[in-house]
C-alpha positions in Angstrom: -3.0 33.3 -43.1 -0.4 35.8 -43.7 2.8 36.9 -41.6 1.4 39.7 -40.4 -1.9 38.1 -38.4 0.4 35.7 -37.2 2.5 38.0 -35.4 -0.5 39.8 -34.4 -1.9 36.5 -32.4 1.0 35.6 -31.2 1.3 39.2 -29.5 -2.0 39.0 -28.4 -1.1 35.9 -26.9 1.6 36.9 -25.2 0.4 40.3 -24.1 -2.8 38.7 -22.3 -0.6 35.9 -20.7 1.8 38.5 -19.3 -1.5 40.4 -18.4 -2.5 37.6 -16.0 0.8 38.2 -13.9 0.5 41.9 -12.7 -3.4 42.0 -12.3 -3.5 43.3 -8.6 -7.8 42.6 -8.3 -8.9 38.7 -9.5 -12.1 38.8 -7.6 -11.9 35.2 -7.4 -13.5 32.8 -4.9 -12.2 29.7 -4.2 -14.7 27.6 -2.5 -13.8 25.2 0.4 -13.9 21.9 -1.5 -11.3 23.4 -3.8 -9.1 24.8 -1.3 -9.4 21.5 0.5 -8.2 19.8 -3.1 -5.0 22.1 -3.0 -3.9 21.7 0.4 -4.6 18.0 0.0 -1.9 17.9 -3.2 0.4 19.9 -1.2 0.6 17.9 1.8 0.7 15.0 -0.7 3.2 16.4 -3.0 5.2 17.1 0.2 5.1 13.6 1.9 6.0 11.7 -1.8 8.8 14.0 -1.8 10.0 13.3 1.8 9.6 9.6 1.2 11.2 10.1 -2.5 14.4 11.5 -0.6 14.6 9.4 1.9 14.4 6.5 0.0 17.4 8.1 -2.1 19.5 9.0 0.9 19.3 5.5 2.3 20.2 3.9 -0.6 23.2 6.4 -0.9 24.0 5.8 2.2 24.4 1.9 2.0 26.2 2.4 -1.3 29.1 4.4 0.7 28.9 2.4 3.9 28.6 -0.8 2.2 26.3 -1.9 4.4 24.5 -5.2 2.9 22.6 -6.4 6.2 20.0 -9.2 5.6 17.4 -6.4 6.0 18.9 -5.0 2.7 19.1 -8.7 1.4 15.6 -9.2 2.1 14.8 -6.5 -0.5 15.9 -8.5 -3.3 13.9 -11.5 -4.2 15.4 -14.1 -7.1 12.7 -14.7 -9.4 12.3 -18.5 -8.2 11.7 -17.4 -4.9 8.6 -15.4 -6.4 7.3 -17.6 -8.7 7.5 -20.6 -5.8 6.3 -18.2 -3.5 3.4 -17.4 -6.4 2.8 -21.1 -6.6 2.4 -22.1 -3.3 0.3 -19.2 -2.4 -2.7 -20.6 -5.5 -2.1 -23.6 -4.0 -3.1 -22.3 -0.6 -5.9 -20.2 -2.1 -7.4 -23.3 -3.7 -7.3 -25.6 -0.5 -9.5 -22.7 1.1 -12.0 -22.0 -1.8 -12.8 -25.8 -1.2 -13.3 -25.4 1.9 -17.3 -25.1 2.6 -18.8 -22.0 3.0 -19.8 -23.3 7.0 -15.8 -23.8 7.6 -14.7 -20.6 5.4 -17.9 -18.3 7.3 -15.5 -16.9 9.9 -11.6 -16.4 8.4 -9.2 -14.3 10.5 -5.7 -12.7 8.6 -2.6 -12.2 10.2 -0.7 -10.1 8.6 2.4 -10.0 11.1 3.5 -11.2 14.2 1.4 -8.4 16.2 -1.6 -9.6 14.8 -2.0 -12.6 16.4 -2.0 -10.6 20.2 -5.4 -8.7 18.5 -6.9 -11.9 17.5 -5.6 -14.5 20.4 -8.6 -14.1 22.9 -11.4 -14.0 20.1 -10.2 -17.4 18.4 -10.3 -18.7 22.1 -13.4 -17.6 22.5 -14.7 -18.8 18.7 -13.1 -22.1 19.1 -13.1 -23.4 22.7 -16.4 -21.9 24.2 -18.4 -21.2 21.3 -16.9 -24.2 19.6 -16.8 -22.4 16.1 -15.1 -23.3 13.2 -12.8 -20.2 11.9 -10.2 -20.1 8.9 -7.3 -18.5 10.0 -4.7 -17.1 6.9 -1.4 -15.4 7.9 1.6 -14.3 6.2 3.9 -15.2 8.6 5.9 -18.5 7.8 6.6 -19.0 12.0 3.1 -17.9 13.3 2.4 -20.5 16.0 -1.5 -21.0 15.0 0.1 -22.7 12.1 1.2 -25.7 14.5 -1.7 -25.6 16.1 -3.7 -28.8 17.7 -6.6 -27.3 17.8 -9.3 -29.1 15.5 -11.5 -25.9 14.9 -9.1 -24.0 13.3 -7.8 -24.3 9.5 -4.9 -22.7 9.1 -3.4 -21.6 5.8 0.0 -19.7 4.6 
């Protein structure tokens, strides 16, 4: 291809892209779903970028203050605390996959402290007038069903 058709498409090119700026009519139609789409990324785009600087001006922030509270400390996990944490979690996993599938047929999760307020009157009700068996998992090292008497609940960390 010669000079001069290459210089010809590239003007072409560029004329029609510069084209697309200043037409004043697109007679375009954009249908809900799609202008559901866009607003969606928008609001999404907006919120990452909130959290994005937030999470940048608090860690500023603690770099300048010097502020290395045990909630900051908690962030950072040694890599033997993961891997025993890794460990003891299979280990837990396993104990409950032998479980039968009578014991296991009812399993509650706890993921915080909170949880167990949700779930208090139901196990009573499960386990003491029903006298059900339920599994009962948390992630919470203190959670009090963990030292629990009571025979028809398996608890598991």
């Amino acid at each position: 291809m010669s000079m001069k058709y290459k210089k010809l498409i590239l003007f072409a090119v560029g004329f029609l892209t510069l084209h697309q700026f200043f037409v004043s009519h697109a007679y375009a139609y954009i249908d809900p779903v799609t202008g559901s789409a866009v607003l969606t990324l928008i609001a999404g785009a907006l919120a990452a970028g909130a959290m994005t600087l937030k999470y940048y001006w608090f860690q500023i922030k603690s770099k300048i203050s010097g502020d290395h509270s045990q909630e900051n400390e908690a962030d950072t996990v040694g890599k033997s605390d993961l891997e025993s944490g890794f460990v003891s979690e299979w280990a837990e996993l396993k104990k409950i996959n032998r479980l039968s599938q009578d014991e296991r047929s009812i399993v509650f999760y706890a993921e915080n402290k909170a949880s167990m307020n949700h779930f208090q009157l139901l196990i009573h009700e499960l386990t003491e007038k029903m006298n059900l068996q339920i599994c009962y998992v948390t992630s919470v090292k203190n959670d009090p069903i963990l030292s629990t008497k009571n025979q028809k609940i398996l608890p598991f960390y």
